[in-house]
DRENLUM-458825 format. One record per atom (N, C-alpha, C): residue number from 1; atom name; y, x, z. Coordinates in steps of 0.02 Angstrom, whole numbers. Example, Ala and Ser with C-alpha at 12.3 -4.5 7.8 and 13.67 -1.06 7.14 Angstrom:
R  num  atomo      c2      c1      c3
R    1      N    -284     660     390
R    1     CA    -225     615     390
R    1      C    -165     660     390
R    2      N    -112     642     354
R    2     CA     -53     684     357
R    2      C       2     645     394
% end
This chain:
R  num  atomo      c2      c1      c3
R    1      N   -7521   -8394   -2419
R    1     CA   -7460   -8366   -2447
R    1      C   -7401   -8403   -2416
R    2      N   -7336   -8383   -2393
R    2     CA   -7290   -8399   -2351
R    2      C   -7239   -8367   -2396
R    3      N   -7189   -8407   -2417
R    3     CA   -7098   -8390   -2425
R    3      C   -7079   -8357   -2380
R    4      N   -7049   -8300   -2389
R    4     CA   -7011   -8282   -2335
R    4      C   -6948   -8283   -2322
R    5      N   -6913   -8275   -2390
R    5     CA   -6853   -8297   -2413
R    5      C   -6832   -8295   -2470
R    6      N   -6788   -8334   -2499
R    6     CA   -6760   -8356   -2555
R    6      C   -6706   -8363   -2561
R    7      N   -6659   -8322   -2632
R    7     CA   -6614   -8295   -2657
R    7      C   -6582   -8336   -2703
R    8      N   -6531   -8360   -2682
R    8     CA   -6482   -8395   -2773
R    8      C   -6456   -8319   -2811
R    9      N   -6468   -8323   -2869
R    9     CA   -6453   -8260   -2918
R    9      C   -6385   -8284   -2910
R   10      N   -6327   -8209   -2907
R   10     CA   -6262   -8230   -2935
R   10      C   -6249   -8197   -2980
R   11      N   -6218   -8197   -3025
R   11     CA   -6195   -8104   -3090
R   11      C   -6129   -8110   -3073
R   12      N   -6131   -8029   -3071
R   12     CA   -6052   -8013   -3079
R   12      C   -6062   -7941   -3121
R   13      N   -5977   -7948   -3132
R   13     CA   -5986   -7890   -3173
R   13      C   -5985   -7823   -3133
R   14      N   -5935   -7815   -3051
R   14     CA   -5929   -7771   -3031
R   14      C   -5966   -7771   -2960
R   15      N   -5994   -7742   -2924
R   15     CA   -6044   -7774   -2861
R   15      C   -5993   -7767   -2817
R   16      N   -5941   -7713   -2805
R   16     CA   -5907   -7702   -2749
R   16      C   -5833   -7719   -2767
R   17      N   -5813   -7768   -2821
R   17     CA   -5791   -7822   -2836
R   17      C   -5791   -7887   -2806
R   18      N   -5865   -7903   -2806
R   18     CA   -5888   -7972   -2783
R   18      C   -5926   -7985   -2711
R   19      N   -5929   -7921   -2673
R   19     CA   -5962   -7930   -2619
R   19      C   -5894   -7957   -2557
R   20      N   -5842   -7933   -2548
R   20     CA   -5783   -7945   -2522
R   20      C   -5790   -8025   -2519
R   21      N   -5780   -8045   -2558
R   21     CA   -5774   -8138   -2540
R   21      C   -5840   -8153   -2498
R   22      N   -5919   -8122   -2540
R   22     CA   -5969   -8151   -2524
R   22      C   -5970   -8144   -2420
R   23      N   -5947   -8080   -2397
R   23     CA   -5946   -8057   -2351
R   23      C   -5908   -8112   -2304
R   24      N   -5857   -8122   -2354
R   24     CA   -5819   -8173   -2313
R   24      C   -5852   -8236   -2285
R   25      N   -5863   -8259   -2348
R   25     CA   -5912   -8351   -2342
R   25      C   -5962   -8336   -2299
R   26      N   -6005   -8264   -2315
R   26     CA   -6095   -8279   -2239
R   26      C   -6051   -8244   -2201
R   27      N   -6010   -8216   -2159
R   27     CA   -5996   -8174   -2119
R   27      C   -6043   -8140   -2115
R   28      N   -6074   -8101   -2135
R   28     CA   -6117   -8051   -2152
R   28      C   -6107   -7988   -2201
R   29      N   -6118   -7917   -2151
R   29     CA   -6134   -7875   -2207
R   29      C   -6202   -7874   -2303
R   30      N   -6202   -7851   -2314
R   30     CA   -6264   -7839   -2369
R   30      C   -6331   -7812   -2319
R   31      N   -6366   -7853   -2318
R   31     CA   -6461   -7807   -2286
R   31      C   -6491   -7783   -2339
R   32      N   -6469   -7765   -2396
R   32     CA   -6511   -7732   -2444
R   32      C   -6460   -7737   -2516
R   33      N   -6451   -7647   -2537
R   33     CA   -6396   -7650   -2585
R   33      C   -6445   -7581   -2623
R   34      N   -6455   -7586   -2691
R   34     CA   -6497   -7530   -2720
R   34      C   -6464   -7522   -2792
R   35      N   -6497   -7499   -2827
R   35     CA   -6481   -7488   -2911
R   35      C   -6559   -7495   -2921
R   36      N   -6555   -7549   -2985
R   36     CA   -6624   -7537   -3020
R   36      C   -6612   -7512   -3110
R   37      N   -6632   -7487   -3118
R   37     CA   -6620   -7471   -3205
R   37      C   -6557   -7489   -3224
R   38      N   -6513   -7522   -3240
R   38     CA   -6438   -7509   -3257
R   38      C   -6401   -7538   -3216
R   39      N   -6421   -7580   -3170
R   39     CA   -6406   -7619   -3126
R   39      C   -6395   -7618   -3065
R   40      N   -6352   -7652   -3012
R   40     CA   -6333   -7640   -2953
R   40      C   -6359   -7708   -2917
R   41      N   -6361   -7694   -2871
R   41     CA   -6398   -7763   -2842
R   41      C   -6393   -7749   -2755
R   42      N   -6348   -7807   -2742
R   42     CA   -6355   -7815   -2649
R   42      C   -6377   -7898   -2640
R   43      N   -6419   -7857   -2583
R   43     CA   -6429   -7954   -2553
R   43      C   -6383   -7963   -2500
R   44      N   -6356   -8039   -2479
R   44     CA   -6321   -8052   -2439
R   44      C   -6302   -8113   -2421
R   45      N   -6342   -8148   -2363
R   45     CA   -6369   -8187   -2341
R   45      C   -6404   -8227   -2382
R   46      N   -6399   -8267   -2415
R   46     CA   -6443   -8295   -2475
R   46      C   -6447   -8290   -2539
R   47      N   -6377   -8243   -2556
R   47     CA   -6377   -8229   -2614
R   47      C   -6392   -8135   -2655
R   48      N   -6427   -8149   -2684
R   48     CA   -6459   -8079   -2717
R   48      C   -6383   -8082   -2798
R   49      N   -6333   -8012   -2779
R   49     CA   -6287   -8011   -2835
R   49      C   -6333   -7963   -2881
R   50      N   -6309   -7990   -2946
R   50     CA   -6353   -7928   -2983
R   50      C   -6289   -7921   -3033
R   51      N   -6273   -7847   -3020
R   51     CA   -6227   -7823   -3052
R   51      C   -6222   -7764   -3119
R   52      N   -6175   -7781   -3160
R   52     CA   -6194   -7723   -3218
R   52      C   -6151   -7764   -3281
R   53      N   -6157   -7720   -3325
R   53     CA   -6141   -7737   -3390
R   53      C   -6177   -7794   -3416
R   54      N   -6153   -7854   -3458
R   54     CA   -6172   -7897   -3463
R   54      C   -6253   -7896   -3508
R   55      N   -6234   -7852   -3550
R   55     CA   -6308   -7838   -3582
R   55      C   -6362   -7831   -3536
R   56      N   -6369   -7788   -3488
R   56     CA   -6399   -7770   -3445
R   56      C   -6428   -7823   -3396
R   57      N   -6395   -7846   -3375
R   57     CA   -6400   -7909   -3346
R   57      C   -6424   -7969   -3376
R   58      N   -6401   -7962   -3444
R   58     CA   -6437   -8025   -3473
R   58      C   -6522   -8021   -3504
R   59      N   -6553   -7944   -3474
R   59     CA   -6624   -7941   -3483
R   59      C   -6647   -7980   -3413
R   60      N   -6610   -8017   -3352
R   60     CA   -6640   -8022   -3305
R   60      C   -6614   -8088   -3289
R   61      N   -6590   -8135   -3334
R   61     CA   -6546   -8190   -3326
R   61      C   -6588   -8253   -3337
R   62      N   -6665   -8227   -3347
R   62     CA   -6709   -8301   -3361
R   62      C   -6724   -8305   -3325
R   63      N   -6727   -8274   -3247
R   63     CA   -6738   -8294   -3172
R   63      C   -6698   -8331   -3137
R   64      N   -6687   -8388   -3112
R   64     CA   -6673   -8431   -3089
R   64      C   -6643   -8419   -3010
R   65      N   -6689   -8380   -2981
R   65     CA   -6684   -8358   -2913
R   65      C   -6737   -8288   -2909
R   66      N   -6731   -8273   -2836
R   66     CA   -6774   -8219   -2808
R   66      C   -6810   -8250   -2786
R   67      N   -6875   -8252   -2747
R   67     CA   -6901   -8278   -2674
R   67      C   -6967   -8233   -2667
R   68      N   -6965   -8203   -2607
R   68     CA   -7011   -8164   -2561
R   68      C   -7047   -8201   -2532
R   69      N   -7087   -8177   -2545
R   69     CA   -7174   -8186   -2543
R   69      C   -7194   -8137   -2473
R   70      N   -7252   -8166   -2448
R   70     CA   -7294   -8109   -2397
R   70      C   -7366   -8083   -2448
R   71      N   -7383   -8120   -2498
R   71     CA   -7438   -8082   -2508
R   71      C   -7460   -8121   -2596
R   72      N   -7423   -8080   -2634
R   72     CA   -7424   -8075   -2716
R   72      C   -7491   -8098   -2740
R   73      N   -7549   -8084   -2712
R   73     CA   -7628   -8098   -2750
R   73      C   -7611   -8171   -2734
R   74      N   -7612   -8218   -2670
R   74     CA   -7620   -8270   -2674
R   74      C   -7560   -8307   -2692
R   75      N   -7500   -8279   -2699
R   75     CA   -7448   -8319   -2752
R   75      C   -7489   -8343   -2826
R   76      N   -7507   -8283   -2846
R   76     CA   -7538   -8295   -2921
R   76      C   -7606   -8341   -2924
R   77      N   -7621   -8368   -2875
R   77     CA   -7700   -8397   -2869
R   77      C   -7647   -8457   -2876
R   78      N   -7614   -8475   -2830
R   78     CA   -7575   -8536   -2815
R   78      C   -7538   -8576   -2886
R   79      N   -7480   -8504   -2916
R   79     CA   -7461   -8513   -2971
R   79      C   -7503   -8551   -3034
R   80      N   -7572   -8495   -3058
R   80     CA   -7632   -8521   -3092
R   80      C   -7639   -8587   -3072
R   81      N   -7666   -8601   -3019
R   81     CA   -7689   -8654   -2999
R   81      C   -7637   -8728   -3022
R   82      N   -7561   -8707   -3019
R   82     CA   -7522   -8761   -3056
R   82      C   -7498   -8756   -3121
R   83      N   -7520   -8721   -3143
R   83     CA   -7502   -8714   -3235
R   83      C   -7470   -8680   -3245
R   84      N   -7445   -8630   -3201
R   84     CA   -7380   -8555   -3210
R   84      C   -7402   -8498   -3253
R   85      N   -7363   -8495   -3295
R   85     CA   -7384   -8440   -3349
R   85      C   -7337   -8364   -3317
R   86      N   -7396   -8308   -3280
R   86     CA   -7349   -8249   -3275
R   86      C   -7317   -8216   -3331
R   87      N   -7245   -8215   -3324
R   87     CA   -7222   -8188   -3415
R   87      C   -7205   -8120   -3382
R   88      N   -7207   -8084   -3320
R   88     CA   -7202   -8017   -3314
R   88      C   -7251   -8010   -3263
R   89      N   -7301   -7953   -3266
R   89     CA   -7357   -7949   -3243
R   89      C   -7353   -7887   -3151
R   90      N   -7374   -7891   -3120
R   90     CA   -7357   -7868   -3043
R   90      C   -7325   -7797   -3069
R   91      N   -7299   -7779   -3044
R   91     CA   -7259   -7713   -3063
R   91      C   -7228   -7679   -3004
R   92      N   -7229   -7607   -2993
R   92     CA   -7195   -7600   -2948
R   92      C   -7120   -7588   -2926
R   93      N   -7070   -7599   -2882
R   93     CA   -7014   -7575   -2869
R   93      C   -6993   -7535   -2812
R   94      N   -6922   -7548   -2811
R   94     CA   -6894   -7510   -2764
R   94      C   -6926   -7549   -2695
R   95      N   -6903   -7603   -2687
R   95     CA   -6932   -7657   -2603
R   95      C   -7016   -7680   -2619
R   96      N   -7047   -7630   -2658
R   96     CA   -7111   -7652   -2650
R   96      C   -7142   -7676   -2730
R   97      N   -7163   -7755   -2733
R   97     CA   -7185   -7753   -2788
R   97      C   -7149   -7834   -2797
R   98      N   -7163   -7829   -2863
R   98     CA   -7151   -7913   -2891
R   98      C   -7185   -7923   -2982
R   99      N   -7170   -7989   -2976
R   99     CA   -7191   -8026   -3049
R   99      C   -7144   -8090   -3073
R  100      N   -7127   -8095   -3127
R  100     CA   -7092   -8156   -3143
R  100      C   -7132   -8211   -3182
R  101      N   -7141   -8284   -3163
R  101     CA   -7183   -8334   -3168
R  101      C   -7127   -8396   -3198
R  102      N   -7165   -8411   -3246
R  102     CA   -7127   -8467   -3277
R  102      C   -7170   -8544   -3266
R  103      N   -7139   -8581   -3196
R  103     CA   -7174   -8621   -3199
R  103      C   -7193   -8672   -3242
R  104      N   -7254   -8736   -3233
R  104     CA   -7267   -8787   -3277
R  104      C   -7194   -8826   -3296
R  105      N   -7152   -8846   -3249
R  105     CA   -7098   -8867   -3276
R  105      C   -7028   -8836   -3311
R  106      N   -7063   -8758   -3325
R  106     CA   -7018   -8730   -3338
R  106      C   -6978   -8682   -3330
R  107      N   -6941   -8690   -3250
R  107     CA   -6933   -8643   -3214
R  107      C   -6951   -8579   -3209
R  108      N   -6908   -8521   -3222
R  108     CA   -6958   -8455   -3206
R  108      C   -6904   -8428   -3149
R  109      N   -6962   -8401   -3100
R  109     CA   -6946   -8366   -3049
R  109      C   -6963   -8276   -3049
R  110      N   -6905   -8240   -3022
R  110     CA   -6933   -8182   -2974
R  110      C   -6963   -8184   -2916
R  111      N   -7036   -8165   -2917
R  111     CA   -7090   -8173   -2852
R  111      C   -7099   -8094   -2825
R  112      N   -7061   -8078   -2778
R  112     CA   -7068   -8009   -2735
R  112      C   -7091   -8019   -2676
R  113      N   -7156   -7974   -2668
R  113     CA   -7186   -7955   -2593
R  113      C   -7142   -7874   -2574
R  114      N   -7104   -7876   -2537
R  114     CA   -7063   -7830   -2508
R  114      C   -7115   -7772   -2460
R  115      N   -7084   -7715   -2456
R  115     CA   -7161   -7669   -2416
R  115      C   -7146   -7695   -2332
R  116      N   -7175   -7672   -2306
R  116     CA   -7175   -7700   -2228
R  116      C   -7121   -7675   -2204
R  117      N   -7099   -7604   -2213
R  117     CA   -7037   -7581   -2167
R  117      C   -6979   -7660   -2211
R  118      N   -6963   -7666   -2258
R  118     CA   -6890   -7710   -2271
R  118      C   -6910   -7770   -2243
R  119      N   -6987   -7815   -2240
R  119     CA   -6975   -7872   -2206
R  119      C   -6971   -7856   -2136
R  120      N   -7005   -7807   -2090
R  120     CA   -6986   -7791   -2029
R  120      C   -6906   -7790   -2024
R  121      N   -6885   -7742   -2054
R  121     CA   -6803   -7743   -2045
R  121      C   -6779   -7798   -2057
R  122      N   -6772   -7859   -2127
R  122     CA   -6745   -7918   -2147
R  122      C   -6765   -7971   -2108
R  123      N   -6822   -7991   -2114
R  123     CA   -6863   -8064   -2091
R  123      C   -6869   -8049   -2005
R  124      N   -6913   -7987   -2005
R  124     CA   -6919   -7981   -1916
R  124      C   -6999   -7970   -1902
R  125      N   -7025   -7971   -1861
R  125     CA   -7086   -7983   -1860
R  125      C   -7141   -8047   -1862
% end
């Protein structure tokens, strides 16, 4: 199992509000901007904005970060293996699939394996 990359969560309330500065600081456009259930969400360079009404947002605020995975079965062998309790179970999405894991110390993460076309396009080959 290999990281592929990893996301600092930011919230905002408006996405195309807060992408203007972000654009500024990475000199970078957004490589991935979607809606999931009430929510707006672009990545951009390290940071994944997750945008929306605060309610909305605050169903997704016990995640700490994002980080992409190449291959979800052996995240969860790994996770198990150090005392990580999955508190959301593999599920599918828009970039593929993910699960959220609350590690032994606490920590809970968003763990997404992305489908092959977005890491081809993002990561590369």
């Amino acid at each position: 199992m290999t990281i592929l990359k990893t996301y600092a969560r930011l919230w905002a309330d408006d996405l195309d509000q807060a992408l203007p500065l972000l654009e500024e600081l990475t000199g970078e456009q957004p490589h991935l901007r979607m809606a999931f259930q009430e929510i707006a969400l672009a990545a951009i360079g390290d940071f994944l904005v997750v945008a929306g009404p605060a309610e909305e947002r605050a169903r997704y605020s016990h995640a700490s970060a994002t980080v992409v995975v190449d291959d979800l079965e052996a995240l969860q062998a790994t996770l198990k293996s150090a005392g990580a309790t999955i508190t959301t179970p593999t599920t599918g999405g828009p970039t593929g699939r993910f699960l959220y894991a609350r590690h032994a110390g606490g920590a809970e993460i968003e763990y997404v394996e992305w489908t092959p076309d977005l890491v081809r396009r993002i990561i590369g080959s």
